[in-house]
N, C-alpha and C positions, 0 to 999 in steps of 0.2 A: 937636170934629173935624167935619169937613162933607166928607161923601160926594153924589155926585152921581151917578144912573144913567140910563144913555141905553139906549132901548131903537130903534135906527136915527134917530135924531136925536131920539126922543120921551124927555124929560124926566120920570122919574116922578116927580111930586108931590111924593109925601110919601118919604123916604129910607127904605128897607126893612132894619129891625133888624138882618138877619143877612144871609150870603150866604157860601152855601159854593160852593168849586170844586174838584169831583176831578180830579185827575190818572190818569187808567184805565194802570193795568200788563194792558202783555202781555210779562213775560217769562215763561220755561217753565221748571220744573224737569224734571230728567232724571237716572234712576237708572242709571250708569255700572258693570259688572262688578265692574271694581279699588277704583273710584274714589271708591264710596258716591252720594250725592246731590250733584247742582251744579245753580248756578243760571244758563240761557242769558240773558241780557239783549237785549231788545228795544227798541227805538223806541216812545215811549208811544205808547198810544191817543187817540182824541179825548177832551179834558176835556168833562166836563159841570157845570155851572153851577145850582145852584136856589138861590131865594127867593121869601118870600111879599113882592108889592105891595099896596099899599091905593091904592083911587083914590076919591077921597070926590064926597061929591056935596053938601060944603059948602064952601063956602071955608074956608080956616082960616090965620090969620097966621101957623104953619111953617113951612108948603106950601110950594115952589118952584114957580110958571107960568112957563115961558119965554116963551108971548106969551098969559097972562091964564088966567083961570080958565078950567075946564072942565071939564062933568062927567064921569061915572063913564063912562056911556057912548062918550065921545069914546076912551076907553082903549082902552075892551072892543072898537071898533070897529077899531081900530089895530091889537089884538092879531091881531083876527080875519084882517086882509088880511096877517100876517105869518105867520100858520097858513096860508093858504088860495095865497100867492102860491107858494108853494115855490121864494121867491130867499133865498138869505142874505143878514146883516144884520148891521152892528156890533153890538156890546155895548160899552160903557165904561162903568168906573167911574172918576171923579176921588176922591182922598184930599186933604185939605188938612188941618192942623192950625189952631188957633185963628187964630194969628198969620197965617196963607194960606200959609206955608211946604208945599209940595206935597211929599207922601208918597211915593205912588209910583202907577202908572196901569195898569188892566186896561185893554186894548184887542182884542179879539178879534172874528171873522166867526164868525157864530152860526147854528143853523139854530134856530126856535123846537119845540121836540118834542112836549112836551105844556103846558096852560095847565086849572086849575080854580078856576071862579069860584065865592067862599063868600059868601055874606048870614049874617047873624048879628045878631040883634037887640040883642045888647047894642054891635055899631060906630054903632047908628044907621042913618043911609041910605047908608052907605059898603062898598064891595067888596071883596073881598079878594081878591086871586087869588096862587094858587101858578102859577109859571112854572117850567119846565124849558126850558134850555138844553143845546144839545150844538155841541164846538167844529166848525167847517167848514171844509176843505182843499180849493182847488178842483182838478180833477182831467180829465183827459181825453188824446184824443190827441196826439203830438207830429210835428209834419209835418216834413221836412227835407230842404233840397234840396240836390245834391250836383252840384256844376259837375265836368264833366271835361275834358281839352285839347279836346275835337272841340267843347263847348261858346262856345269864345275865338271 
């Protein structure tokens, strides 16, 4: 199976073992006189998203490059103007089975939350980094204008 992740159009390399995504409940329970316990259901919260990346700083015949190698640094670098920018940013993952028969697609606006880079000498000269994700809704005032007959 061939997983793909894009982290705002950046291609990670090497495909990341795992990847979890919570769904965050806010619904409320509430204890009712008559009625014992009920549960109020809510509208979820923003999903949050983690996995550990590796960005090597070897080539390796696996690896995915969208336009060539690049080392660890180029990531780290990436990561950092998507910490630092405070704009949201896709997240994709493609699914594809052997045959290319396509699975099914995350697509999400993400903000990046937290990012921790790991060295580890048994990867070699390769990084490791845990990402956190949280999903992004964009949000603001709504202007509205309101013609009336004196307006015509």
């Amino acid at each position: 199976m061939a997983y793909l992740f894009y982290l705002d159009k950046m291609l990670c390399p090497v495909t990341p073992s795992k990847l979890q995504i919570k769904i965050i409940n806010k619904n409320k329970s509430v204890i009712l006189i008559n009625e014992g316990e009920v549960n109020v259901l809510k509208t979820p919260g923003l999903s949050e998203i983690s996995f550990d990346a590796i960005f090597p700083n070897t080539k390796y015949p696996f690896a995915k490059y969208k336009k060539g190698f690049k080392r660890a640094k180029y990531y780290l670098d990436k990561l950092e103007v998507l910490k630092t920018s405070k704009k949201p940013f896709q997240f994709i993952v493609t699914r594809k089975l052997p045959n290319r028969k396509r699975l099914f697609n995350t697509n999400i606006k993400v903000s990046l939350e937290d990012y921790q880079i790991k060295e580890d000498a048994k990867d070699g000269f390769d990084v490791t980094v845990t990402i956190k994700l949280k999903q992004y809704k964009p949000y603001g005032t709504k202007v509205i204008t309101v013609k009336t007959e004196e307006d015509k």
